[in-house]
TORKOL-4160 file (C-alpha; in steps of 0.2 Angstrom, whole numbers, padded with zeros to 4 digits, m for minus):
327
<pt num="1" X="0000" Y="0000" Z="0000"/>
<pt num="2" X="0007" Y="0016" Z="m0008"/>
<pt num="3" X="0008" Y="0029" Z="0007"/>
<pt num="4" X="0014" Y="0047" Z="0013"/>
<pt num="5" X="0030" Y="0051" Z="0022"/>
<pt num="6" X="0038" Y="0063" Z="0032"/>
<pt num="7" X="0056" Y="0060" Z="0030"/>
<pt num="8" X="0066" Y="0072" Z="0042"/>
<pt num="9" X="0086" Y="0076" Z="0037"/>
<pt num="10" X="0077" Y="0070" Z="0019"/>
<pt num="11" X="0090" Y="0081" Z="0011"/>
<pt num="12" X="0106" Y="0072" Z="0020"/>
<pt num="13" X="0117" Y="0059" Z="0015"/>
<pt num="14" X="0109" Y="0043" Z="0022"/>
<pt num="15" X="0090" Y="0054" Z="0019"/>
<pt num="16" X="0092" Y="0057" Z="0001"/>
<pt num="17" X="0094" Y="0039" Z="m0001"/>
<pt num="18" X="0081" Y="0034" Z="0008"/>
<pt num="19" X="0068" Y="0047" Z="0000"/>
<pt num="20" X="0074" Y="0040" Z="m0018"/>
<pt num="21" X="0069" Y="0024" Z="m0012"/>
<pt num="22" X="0052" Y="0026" Z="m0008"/>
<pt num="23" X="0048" Y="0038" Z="m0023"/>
<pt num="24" X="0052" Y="0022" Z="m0032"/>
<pt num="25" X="0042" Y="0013" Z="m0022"/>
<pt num="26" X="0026" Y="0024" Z="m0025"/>
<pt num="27" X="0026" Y="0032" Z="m0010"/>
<pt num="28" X="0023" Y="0053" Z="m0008"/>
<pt num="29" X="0035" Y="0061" Z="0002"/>
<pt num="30" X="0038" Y="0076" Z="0012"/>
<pt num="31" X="0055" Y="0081" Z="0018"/>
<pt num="32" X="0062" Y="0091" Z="0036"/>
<pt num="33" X="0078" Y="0099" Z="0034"/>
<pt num="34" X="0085" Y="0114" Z="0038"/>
<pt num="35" X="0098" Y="0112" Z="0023"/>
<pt num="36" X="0110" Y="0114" Z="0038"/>
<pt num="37" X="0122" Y="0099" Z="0034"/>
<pt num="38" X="0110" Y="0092" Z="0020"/>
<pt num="39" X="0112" Y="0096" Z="0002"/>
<pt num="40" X="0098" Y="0097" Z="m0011"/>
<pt num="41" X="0110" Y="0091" Z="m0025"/>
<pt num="42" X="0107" Y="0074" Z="m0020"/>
<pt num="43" X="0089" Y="0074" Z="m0024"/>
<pt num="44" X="0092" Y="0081" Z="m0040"/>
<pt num="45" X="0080" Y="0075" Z="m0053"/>
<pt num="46" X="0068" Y="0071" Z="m0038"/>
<pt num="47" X="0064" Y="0086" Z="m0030"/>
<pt num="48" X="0050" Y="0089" Z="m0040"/>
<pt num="49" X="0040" Y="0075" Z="m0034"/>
<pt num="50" X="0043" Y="0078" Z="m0018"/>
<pt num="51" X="0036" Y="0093" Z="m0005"/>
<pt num="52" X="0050" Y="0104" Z="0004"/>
<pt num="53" X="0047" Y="0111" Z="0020"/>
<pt num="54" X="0061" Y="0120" Z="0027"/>
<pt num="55" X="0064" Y="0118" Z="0046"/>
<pt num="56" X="0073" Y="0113" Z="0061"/>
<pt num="57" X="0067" Y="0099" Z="0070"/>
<pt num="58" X="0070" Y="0107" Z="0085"/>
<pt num="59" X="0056" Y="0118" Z="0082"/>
<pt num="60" X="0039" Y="0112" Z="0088"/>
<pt num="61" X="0031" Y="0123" Z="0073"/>
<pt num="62" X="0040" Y="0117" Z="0057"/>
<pt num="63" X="0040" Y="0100" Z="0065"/>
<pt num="64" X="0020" Y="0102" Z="0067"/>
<pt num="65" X="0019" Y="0109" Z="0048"/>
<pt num="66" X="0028" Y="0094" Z="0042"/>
<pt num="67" X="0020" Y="0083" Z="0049"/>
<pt num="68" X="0002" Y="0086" Z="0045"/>
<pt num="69" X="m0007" Y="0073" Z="0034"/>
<pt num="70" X="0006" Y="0062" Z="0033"/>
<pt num="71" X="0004" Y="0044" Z="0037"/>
<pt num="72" X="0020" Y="0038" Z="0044"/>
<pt num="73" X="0036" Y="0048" Z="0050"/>
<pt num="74" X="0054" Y="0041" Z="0045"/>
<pt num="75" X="0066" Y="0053" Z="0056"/>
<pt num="76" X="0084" Y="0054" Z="0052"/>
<pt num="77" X="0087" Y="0070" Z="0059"/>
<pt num="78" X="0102" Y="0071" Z="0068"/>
<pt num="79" X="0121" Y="0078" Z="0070"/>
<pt num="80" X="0133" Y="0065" Z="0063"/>
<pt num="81" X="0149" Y="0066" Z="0062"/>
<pt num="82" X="0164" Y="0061" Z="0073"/>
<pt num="83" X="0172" Y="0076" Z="0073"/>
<pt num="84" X="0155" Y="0084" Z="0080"/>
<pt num="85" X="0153" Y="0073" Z="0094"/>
<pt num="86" X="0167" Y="0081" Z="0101"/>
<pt num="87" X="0166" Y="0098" Z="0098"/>
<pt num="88" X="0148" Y="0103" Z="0099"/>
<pt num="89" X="0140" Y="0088" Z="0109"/>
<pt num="90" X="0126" Y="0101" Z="0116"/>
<pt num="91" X="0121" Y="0104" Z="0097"/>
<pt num="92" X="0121" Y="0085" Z="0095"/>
<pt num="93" X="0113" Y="0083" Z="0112"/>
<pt num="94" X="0101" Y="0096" Z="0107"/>
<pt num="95" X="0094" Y="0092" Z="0087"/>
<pt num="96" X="0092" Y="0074" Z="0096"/>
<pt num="97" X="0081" Y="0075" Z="0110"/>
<pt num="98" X="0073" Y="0089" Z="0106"/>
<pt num="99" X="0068" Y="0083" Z="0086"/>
<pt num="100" X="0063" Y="0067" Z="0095"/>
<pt num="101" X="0052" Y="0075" Z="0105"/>
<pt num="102" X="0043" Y="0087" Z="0094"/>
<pt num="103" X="0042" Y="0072" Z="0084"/>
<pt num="104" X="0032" Y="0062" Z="0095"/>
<pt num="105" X="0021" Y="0076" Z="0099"/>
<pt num="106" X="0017" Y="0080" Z="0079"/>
<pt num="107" X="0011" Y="0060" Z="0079"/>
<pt num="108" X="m0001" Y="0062" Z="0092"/>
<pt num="109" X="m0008" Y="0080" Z="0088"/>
<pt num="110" X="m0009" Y="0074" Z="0068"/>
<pt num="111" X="m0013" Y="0054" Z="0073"/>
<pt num="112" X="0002" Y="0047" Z="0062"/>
<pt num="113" X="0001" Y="0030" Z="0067"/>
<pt num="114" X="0018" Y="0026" Z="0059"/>
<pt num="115" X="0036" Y="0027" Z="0065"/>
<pt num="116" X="0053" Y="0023" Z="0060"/>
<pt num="117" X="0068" Y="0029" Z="0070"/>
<pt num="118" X="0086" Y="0031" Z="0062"/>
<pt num="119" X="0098" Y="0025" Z="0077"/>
<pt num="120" X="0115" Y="0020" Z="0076"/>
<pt num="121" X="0128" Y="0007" Z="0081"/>
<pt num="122" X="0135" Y="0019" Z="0094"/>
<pt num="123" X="0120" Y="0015" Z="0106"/>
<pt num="124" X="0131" Y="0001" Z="0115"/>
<pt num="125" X="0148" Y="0009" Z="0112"/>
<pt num="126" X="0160" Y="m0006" Z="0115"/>
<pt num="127" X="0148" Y="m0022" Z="0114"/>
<pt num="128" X="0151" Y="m0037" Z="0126"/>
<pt num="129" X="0152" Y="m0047" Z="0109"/>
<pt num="130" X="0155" Y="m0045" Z="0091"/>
<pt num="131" X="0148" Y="m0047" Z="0080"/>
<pt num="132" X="0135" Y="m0039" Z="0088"/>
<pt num="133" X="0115" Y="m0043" Z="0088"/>
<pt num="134" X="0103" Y="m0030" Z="0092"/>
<pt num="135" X="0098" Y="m0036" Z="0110"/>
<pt num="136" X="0114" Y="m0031" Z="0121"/>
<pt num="137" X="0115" Y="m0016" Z="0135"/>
<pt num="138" X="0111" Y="0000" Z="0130"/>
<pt num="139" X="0129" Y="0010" Z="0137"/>
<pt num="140" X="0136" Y="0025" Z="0139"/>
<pt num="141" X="0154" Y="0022" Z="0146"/>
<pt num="142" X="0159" Y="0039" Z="0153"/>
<pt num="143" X="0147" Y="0054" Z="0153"/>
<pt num="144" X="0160" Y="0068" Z="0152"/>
<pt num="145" X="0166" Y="0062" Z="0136"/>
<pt num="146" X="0159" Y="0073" Z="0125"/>
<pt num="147" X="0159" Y="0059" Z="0109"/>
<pt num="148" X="0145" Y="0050" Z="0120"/>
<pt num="149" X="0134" Y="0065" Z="0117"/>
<pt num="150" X="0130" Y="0055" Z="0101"/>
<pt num="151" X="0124" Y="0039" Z="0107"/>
<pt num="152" X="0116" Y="0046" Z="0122"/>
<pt num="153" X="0104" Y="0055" Z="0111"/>
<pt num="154" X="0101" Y="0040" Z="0101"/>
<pt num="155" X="0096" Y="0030" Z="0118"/>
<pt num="156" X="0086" Y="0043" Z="0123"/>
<pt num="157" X="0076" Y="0044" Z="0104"/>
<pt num="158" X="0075" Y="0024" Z="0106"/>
<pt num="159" X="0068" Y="0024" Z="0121"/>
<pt num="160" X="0056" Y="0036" Z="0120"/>
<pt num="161" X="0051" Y="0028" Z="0100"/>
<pt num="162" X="0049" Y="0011" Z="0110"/>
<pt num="163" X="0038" Y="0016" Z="0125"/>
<pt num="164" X="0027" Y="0030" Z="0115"/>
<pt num="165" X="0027" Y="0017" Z="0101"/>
<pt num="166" X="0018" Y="0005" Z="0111"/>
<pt num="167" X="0004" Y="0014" Z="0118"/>
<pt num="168" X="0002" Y="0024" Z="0105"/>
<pt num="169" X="0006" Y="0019" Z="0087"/>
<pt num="170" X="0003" Y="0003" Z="0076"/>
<pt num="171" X="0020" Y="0003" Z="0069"/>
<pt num="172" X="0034" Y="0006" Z="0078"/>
<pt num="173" X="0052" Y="0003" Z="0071"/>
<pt num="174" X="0070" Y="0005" Z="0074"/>
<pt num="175" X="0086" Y="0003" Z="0063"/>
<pt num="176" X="0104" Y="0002" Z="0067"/>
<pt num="177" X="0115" Y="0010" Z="0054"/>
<pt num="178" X="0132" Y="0004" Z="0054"/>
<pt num="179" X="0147" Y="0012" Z="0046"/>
<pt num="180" X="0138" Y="0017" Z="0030"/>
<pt num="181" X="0147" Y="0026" Z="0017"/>
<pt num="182" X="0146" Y="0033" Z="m0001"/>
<pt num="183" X="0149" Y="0046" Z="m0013"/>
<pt num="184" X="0144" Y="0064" Z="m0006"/>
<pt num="185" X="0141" Y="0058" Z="0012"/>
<pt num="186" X="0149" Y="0073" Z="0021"/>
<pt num="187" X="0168" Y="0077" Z="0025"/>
<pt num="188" X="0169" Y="0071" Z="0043"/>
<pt num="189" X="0171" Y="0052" Z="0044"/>
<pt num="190" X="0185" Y="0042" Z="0039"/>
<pt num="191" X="0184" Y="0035" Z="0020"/>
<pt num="192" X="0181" Y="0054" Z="0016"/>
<pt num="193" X="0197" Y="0061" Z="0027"/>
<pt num="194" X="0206" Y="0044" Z="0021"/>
<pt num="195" X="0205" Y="0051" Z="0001"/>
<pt num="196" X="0205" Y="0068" Z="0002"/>
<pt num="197" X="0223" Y="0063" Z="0014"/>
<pt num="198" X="0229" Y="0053" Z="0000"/>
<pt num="199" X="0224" Y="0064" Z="m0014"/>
<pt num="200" X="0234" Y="0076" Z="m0005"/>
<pt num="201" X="0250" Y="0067" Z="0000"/>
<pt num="202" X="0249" Y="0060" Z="m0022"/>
<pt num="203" X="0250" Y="0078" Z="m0027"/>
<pt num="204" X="0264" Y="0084" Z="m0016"/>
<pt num="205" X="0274" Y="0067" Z="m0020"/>
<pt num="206" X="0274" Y="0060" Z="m0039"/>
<pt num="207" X="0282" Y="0046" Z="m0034"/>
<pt num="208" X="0289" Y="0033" Z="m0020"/>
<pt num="209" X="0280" Y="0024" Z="m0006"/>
<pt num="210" X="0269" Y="0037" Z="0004"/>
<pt num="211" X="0268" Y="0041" Z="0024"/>
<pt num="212" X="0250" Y="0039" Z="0028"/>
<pt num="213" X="0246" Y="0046" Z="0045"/>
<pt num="214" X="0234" Y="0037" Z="0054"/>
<pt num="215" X="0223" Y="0039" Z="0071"/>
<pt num="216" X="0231" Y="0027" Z="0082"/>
<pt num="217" X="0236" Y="0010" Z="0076"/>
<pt num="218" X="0226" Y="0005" Z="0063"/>
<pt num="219" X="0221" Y="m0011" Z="0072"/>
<pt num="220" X="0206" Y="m0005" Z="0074"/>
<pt num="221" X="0191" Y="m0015" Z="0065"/>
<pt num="222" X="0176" Y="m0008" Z="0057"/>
<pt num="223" X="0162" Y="m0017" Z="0044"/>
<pt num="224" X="0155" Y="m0005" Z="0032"/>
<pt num="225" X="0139" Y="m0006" Z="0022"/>
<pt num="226" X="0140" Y="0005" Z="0005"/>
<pt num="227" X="0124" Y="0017" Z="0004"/>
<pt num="228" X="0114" Y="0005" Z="m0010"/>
<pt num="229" X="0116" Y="m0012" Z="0001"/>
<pt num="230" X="0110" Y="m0001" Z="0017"/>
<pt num="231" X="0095" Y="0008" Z="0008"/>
<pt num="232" X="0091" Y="m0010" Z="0001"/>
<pt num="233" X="0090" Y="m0016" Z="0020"/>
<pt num="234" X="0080" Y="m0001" Z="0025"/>
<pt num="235" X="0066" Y="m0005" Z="0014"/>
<pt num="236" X="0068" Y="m0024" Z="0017"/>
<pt num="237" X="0064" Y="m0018" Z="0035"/>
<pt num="238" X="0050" Y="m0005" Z="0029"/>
<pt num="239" X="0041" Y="m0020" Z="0019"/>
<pt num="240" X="0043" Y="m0035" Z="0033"/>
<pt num="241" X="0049" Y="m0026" Z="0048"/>
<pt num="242" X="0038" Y="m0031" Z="0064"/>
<pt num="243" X="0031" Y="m0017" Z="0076"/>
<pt num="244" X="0041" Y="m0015" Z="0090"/>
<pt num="245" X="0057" Y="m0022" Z="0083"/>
<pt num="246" X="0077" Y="m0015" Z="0079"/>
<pt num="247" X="0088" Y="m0021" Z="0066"/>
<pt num="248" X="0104" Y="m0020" Z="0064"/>
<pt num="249" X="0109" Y="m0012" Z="0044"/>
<pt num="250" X="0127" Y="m0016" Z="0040"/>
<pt num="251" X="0137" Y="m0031" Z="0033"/>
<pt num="252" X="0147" Y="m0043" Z="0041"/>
<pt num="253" X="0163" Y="m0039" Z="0031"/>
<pt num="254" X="0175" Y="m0033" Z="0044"/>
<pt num="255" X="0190" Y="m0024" Z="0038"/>
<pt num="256" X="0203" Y="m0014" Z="0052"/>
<pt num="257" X="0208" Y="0006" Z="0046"/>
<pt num="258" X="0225" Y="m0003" Z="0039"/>
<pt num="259" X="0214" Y="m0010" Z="0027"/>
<pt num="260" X="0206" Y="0002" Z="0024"/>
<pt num="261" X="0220" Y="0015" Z="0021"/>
<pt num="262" X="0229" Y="0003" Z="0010"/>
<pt num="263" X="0214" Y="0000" Z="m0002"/>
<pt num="264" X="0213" Y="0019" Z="m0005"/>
<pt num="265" X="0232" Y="0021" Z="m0009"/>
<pt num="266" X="0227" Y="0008" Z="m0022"/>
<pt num="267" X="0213" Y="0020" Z="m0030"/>
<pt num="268" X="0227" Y="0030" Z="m0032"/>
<pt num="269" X="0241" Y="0016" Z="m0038"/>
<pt num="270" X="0251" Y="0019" Z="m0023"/>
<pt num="271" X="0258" Y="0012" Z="m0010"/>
<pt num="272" X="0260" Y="0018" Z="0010"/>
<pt num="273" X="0266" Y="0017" Z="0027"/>
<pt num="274" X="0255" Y="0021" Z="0040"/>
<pt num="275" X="0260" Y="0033" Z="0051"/>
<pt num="276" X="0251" Y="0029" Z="0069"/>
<pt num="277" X="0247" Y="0044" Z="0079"/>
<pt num="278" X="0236" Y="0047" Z="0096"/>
<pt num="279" X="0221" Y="0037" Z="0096"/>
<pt num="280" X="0203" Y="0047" Z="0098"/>
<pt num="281" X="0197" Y="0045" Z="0119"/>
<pt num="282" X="0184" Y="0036" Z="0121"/>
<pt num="283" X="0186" Y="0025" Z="0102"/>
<pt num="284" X="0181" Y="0008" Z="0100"/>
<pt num="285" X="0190" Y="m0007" Z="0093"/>
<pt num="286" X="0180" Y="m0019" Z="0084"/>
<pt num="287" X="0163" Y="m0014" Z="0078"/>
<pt num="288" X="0152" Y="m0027" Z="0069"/>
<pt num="289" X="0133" Y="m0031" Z="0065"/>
<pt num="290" X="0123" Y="m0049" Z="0068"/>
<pt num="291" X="0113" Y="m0046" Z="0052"/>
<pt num="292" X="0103" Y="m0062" Z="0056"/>
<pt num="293" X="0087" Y="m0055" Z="0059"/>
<pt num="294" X="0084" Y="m0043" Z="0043"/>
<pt num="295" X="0093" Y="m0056" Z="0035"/>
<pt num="296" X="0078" Y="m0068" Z="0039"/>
<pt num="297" X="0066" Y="m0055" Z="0031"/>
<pt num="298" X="0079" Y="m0056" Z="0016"/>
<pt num="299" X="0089" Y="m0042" Z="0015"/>
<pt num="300" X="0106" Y="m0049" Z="0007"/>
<pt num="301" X="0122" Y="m0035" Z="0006"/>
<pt num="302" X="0131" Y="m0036" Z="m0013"/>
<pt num="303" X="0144" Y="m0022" Z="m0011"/>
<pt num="304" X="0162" Y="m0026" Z="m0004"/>
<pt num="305" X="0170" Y="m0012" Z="0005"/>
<pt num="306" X="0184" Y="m0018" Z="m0014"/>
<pt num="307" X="0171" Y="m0015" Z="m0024"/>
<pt num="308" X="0163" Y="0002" Z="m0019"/>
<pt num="309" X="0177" Y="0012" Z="m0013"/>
<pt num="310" X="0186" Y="0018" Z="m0028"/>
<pt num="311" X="0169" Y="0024" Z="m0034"/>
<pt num="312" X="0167" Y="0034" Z="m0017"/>
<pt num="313" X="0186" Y="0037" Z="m0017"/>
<pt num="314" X="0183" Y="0045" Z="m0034"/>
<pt num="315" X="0171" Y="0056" Z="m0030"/>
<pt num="316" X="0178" Y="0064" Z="m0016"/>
<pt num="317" X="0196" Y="0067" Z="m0027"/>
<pt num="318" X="0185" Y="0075" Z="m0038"/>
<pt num="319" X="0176" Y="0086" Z="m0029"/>
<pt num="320" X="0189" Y="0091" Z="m0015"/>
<pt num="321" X="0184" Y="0109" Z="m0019"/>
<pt num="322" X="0165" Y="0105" Z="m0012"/>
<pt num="323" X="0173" Y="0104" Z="0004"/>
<pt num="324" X="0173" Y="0123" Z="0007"/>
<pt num="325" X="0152" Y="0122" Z="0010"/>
<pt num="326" X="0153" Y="0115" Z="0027"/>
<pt num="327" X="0166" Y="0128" Z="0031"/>
């Protein structure tokens, strides 16, 4: 059945995605977005079937316009970021629990029975086991490290999605991104800083092996889920998710930032040596999804982290200049 969303952060990396997804599907769409961090560029050739409300999801009013006649809400709003965690944890801290609850109070005033809530891995930090399945301890390790600003909000949004969702919607459903990654998905996470690095470091040096400074050791291990395999899990979940469920979105390829550093000397033919450098307080060291639960509604990932990256790496060589717009 054909039906109307609201997407908020529709014009984001992860949003845009999404929203393309569903205009395929035949659903009508509304986007959120305050065009803060989002970019109408990704939407090209769809923003004409879509309707554009521009707004901050901290703001009861734009949240209340939105909203209105929609039948389900998909909210992706949110700070992301790494580098953000750190450095303006009260903004993150603030677009998250404040979106979520103007959010919840636009589906009750408008009776949107209907709601999907963008999470993330962060939510249990370090897990007791990896891979990890959706049903571990909610943590946050140290409070007065600002990177936890960023899972905190999103165990405050799951909670509150969870114990509103029962009372008072028919659907109620959570997703866990983890580690997803593409062309034009912002400039503060580690494939983008990894090829705009290297690009840098080919330019200044024609020739010869390459010094490639790293955060910490490069031991650390990560699974990454390119943006066409996650969108294909989200709607997996949209069609044959459960009320009152989570699911993880990722793949179980896991790859440590060596690996990863080495495959993006090889977009550009070259060859490094890392350069290890202070890790990030408050990092973790192995981070993987138990897909087993979407995967038994049939979602099935077909990128390799091989496969997709020089595309992505590509991209972001090619359009280092864009980099001045978050500036």
């Amino acid at each position: 059945m054909n039906k109307h969303y609201l997407v908020t952060g529709g014009t984001g990396f992860i949003g845009s995605g999404v929203v393309k997804a569903l205009l395929k599907a035949g659903h009508k769409i509304t986007i959120l977005d305050d065009n803060s961090r989002g970019r109408p560029r990704r939407l090209e050739g769809f923003l004409k079937d879509v309707r554009m409300v521009d707004g901050d999801v901290r703001n009861p009013q734009d949240v209340m316009r939105a909203t209105e006649g929609v039948d389900g809400v998909m909210h992706l709003a949110y700070v992301n970021g790494t580098e953000f965690f750190y450095s303006k944890p009260e903004v993150v801290l603030d677009v998250g629990v404040k979106g979520m609850v103007n959010i919840l109070d636009a589906c009750l005033h408008h009776k949107v029975r209907e709601l999907v809530l963008a999470s993330s891995s962060e939510v249990y930090q370090t897990p007791p086991m990896v891979p990890t399945p959706e049903t571990v301890p909610l943590i946050v390790p140290d409070p007065m490290n600002p990177r936890y600003s960023y899972g905190s909000g999103k165990i405050i949004s799951e909670m509150m999605t969870l114990h509103y969702g029962a009372k008072f919607f028919d659907r109620s459903l959570i997703f866990r991104p983890h580690n997803v990654f593409g062309e034009d998905m912002g400039w503060e996470h580690v494939i983008p800083q990894f090829a705009l690095r290297m690009g840098e470091l080919t330019r200044k040096q024609e020739s010869g092996t390459l010094k490639f400074p790293i955060q910490g050791t490069g031991k650390e291990q990560r699974s990454f889920v390119y943006i066409d395999d996650f969108v294909d899990g989200l709607m997996t979940m949209i069609n044959h998710g459960e009320h009152m469920n989570i699911y993880n979105i990722g793949t179980s390829e896991e790859k440590t930032m060596a690996d990863v550093a080495h495959l993006v000397g090889k977009c550009f033919d070259r060859t490094i040596e890392l350069a290890p450098g202070p890790e990030a307080k408050g990092g973790t060291q192995r981070r993987c999804p138990d897909i087993t639960k979407l995967s038994a509604l049939g979602y099935k990932p077909k990128w390799t982290l091989e496969k997709s990256l020089p595309k992505v790496v590509k991209w972001y060589d090619e359009n280092r200049d864009k980099r001045q717009e978050n500036a």
